[in-house]
N, CA, C and O atoms as a GROMACS GRO file, in nm:
protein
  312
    1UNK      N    1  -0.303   1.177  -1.818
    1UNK     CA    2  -0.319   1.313  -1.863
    1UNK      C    3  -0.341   1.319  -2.014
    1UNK      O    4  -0.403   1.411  -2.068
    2UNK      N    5  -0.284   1.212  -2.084
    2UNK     CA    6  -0.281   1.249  -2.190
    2UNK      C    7  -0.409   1.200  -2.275
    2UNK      O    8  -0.428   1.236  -2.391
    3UNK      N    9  -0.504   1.106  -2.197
    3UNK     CA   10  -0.653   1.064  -2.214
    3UNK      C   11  -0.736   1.213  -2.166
    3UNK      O   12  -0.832   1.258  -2.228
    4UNK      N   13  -0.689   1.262  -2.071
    4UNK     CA   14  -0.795   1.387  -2.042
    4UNK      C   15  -0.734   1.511  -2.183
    4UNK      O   16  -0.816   1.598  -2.214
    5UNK      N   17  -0.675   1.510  -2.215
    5UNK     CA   18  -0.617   1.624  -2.358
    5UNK      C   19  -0.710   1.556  -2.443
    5UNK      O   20  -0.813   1.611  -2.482
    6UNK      N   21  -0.677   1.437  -2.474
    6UNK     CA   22  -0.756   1.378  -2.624
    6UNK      C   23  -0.884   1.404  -2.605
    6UNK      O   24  -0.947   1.429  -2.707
    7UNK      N   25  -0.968   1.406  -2.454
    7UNK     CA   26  -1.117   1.403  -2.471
    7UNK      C   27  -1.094   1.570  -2.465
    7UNK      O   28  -1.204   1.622  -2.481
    8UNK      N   29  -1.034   1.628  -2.455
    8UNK     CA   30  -1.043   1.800  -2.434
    8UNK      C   31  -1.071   1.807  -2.606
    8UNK      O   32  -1.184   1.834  -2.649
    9UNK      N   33  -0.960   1.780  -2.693
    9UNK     CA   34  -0.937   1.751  -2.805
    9UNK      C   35  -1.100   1.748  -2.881
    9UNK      O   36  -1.137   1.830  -2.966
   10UNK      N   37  -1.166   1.658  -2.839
   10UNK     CA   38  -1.290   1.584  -2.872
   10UNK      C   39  -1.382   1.705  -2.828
   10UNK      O   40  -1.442   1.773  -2.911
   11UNK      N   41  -1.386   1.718  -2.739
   11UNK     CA   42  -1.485   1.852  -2.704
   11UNK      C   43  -1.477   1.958  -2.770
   11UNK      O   44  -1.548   2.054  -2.740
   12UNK      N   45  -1.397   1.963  -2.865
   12UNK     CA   46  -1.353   2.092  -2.899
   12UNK      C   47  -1.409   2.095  -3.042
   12UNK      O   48  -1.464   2.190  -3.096
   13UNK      N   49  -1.378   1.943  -3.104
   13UNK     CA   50  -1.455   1.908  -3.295
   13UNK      C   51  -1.572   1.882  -3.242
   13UNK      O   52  -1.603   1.799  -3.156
   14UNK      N   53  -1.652   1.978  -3.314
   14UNK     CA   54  -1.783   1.969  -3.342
   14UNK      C   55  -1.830   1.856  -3.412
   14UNK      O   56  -1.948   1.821  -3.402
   15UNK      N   57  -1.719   1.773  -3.508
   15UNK     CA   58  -1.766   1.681  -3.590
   15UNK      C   59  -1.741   1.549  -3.526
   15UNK      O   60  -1.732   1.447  -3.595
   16UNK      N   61  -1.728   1.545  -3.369
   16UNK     CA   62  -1.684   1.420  -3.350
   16UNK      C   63  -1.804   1.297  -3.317
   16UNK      O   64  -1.920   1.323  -3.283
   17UNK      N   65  -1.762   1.195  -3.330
   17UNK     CA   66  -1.892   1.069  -3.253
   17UNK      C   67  -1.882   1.068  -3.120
   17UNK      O   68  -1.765   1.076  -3.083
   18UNK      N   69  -1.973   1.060  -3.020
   18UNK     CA   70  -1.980   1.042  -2.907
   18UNK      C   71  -1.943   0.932  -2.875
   18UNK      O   72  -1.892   0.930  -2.763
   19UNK      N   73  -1.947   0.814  -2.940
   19UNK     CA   74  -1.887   0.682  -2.938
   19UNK      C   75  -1.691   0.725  -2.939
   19UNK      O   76  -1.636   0.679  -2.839
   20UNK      N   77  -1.634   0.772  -2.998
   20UNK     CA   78  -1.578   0.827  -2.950
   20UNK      C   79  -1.493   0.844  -2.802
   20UNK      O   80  -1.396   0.789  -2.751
   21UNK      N   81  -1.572   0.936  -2.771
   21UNK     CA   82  -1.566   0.998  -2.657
   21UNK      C   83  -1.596   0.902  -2.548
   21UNK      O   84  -1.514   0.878  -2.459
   22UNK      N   85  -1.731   0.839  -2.555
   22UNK     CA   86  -1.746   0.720  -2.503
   22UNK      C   87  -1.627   0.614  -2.472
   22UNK      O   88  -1.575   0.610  -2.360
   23UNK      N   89  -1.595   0.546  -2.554
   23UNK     CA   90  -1.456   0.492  -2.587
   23UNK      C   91  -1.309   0.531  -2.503
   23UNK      O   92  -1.238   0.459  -2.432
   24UNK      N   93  -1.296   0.677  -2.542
   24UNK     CA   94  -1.161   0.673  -2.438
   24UNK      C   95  -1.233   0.736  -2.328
   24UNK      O   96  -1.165   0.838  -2.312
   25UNK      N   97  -1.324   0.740  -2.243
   25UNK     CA   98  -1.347   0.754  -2.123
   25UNK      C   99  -1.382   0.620  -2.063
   25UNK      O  100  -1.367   0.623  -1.941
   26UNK      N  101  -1.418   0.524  -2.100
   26UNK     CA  102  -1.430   0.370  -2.037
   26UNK      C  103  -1.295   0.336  -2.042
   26UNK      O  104  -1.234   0.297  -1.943
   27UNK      N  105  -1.252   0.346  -2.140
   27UNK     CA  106  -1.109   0.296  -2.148
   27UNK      C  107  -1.026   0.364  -1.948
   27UNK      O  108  -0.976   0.294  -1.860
   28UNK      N  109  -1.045   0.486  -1.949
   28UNK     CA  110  -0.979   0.590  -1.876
   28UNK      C  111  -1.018   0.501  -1.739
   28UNK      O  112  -0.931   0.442  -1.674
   29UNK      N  113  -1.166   0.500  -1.702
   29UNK     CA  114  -1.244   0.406  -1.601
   29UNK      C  115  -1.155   0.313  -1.576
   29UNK      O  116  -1.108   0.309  -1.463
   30UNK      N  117  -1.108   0.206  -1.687
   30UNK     CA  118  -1.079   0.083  -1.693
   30UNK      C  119  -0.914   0.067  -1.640
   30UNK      O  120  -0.883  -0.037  -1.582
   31UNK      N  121  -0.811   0.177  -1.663
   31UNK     CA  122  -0.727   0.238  -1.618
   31UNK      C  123  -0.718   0.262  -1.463
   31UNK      O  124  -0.659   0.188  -1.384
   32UNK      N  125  -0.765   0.341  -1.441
   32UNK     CA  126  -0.834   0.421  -1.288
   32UNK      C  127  -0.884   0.276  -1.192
   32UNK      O  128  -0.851   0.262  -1.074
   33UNK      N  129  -0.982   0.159  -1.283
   33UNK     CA  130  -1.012   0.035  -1.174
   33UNK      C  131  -0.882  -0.023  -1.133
   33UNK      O  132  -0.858  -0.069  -1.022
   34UNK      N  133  -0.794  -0.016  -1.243
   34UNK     CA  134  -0.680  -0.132  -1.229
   34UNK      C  135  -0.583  -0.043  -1.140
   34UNK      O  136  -0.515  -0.123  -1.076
   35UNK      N  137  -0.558   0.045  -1.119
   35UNK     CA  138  -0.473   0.165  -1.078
   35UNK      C  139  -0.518   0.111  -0.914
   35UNK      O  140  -0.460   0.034  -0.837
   36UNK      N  141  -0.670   0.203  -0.901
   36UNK     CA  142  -0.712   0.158  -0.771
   36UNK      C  143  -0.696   0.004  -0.692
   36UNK      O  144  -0.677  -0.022  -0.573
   37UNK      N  145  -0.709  -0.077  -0.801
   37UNK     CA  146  -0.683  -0.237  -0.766
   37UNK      C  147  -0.561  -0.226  -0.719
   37UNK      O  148  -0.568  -0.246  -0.598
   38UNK      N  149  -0.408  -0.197  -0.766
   38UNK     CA  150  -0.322  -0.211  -0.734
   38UNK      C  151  -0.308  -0.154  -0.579
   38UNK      O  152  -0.288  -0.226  -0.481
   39UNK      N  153  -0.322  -0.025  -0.578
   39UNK     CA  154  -0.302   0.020  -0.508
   39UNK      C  155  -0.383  -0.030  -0.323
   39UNK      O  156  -0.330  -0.004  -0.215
   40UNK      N  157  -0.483  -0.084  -0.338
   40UNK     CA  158  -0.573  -0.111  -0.215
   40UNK      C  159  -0.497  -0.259  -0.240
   40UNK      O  160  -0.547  -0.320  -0.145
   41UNK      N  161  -0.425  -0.340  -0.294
   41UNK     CA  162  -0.334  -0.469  -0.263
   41UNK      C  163  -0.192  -0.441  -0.220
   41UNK      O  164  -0.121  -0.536  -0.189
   42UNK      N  165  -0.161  -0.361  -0.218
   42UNK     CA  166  -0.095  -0.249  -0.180
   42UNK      C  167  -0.061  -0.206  -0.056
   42UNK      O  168   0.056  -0.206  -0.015
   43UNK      N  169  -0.176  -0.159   0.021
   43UNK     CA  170  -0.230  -0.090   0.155
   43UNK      C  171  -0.276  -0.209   0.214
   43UNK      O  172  -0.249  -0.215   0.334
   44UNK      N  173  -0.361  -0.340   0.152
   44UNK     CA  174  -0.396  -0.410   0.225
   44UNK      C  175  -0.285  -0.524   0.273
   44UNK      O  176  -0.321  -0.618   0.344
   45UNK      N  177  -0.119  -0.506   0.220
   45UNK     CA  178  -0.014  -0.573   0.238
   45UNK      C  179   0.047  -0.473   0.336
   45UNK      O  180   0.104  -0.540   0.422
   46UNK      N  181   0.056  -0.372   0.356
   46UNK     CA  182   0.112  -0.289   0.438
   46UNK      C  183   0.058  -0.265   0.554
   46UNK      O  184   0.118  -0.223   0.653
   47UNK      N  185  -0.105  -0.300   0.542
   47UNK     CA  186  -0.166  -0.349   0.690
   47UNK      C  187  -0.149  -0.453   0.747
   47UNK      O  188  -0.103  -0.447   0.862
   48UNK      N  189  -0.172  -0.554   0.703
   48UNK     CA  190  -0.108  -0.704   0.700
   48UNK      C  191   0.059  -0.697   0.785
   48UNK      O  192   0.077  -0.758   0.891
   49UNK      N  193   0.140  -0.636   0.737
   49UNK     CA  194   0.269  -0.639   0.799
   49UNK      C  195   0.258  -0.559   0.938
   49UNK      O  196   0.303  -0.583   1.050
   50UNK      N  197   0.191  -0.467   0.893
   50UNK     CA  198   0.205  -0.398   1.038
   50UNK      C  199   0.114  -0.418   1.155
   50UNK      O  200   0.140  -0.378   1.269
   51UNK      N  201   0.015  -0.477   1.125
   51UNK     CA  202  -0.047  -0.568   1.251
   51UNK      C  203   0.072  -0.698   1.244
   51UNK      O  204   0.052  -0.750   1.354
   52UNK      N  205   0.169  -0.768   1.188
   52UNK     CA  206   0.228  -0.847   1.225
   52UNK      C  207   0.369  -0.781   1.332
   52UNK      O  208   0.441  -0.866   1.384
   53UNK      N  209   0.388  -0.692   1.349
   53UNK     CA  210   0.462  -0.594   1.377
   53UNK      C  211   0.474  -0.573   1.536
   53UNK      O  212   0.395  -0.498   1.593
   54UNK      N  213   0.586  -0.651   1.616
   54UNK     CA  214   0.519  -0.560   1.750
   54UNK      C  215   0.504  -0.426   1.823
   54UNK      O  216   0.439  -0.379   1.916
   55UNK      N  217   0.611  -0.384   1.724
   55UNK     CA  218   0.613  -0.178   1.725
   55UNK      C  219   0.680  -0.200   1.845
   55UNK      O  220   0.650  -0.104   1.915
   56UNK      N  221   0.797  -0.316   1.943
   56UNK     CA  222   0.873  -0.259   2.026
   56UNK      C  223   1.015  -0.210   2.040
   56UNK      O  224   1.056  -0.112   1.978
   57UNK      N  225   1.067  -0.260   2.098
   57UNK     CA  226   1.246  -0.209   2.098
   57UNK      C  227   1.312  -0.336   1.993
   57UNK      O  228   1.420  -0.308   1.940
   58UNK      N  229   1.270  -0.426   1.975
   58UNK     CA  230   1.380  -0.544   1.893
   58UNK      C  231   1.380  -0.499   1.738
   58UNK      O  232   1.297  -0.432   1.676
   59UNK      N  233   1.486  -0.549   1.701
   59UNK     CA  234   1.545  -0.485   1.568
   59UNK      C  235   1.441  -0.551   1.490
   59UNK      O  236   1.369  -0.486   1.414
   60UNK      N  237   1.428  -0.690   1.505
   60UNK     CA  238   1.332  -0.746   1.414
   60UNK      C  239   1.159  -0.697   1.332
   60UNK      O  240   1.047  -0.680   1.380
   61UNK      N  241   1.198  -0.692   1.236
   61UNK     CA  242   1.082  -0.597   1.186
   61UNK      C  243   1.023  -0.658   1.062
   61UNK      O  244   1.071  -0.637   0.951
   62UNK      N  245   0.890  -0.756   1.090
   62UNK     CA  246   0.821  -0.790   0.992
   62UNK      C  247   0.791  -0.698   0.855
   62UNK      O  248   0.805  -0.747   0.743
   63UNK      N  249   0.763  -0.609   0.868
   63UNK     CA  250   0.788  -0.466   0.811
   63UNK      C  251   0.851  -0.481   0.676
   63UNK      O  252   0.813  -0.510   0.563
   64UNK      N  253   0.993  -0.442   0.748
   64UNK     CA  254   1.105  -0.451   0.615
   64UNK      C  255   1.084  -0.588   0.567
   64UNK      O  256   1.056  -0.608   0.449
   65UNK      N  257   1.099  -0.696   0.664
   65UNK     CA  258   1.102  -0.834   0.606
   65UNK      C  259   1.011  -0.849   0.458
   65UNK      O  260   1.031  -0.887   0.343
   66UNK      N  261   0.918  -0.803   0.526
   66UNK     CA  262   0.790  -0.838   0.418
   66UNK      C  263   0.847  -0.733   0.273
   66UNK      O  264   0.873  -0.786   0.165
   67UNK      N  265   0.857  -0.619   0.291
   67UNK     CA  266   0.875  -0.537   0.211
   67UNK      C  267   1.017  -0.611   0.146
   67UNK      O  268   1.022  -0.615   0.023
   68UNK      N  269   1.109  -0.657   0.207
   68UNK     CA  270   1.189  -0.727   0.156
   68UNK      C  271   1.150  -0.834   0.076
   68UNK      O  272   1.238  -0.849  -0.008
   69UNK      N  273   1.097  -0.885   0.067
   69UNK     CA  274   1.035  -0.991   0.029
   69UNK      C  275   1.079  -1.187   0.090
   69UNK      O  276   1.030  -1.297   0.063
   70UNK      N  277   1.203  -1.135   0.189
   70UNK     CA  278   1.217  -1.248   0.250
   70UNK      C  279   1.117  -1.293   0.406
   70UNK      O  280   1.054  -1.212   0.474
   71UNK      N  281   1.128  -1.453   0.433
   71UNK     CA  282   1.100  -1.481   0.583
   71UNK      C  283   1.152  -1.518   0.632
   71UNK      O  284   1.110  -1.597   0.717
   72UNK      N  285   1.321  -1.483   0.617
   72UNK     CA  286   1.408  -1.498   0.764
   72UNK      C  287   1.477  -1.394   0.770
   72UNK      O  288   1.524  -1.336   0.672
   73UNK      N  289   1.496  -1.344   0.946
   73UNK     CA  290   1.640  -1.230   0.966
   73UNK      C  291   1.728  -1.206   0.834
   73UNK      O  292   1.696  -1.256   0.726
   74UNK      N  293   1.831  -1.134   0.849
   74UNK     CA  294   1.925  -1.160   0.718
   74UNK      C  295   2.037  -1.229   0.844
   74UNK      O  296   2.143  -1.278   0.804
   75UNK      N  297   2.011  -1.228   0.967
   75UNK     CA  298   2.151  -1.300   1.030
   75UNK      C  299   2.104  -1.446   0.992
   75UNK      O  300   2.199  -1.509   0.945
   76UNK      N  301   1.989  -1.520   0.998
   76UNK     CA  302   1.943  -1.684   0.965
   76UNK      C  303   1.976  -1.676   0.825
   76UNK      O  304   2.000  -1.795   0.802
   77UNK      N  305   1.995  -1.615   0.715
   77UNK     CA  306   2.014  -1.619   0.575
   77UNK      C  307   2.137  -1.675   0.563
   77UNK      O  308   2.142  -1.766   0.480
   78UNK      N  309   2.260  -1.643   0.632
   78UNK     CA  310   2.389  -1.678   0.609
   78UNK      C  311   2.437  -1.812   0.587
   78UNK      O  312   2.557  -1.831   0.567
   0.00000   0.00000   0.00000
């Protein structure tokens, strides 16, 4: 938000460089790629678990596991 104020900011001086403006909107892009990156590694780990998943009655749940970040039960951990 505070990249969309500064270019509001910029729109507003008549005396500004478009380079500028240029500047913190690639920057903003460059933000927004890495944002999106995270996020679709993200979704593509949360698909990943849940096709590992058999969605039936047993407690065991690749799911949490994964989200846990372990690969055994917590009863095999002991």
């Amino acid at each position: 938000m505070a990249k969309i104020a500064e270019l509001l900011k910029l729109w507003q001086n008549k005396q500004r460089a478009s380079a500028d403006v240029k500047q913190i909107a690639l920057t903003h892009v460059a933000d927004l790629d890495r944002r999106i990156d995270e996020m679709t590694a993200m979704k593509n780990t949360l698909q990943h678990l849940a096709h590992c998943c058999q969605g039936d009655a047993r407690p065991d749940c690749p799911i949490l596991t994964g989200l846990a970040g372990t690969d055994t039960h917590p009863s095999e951990r002991a």
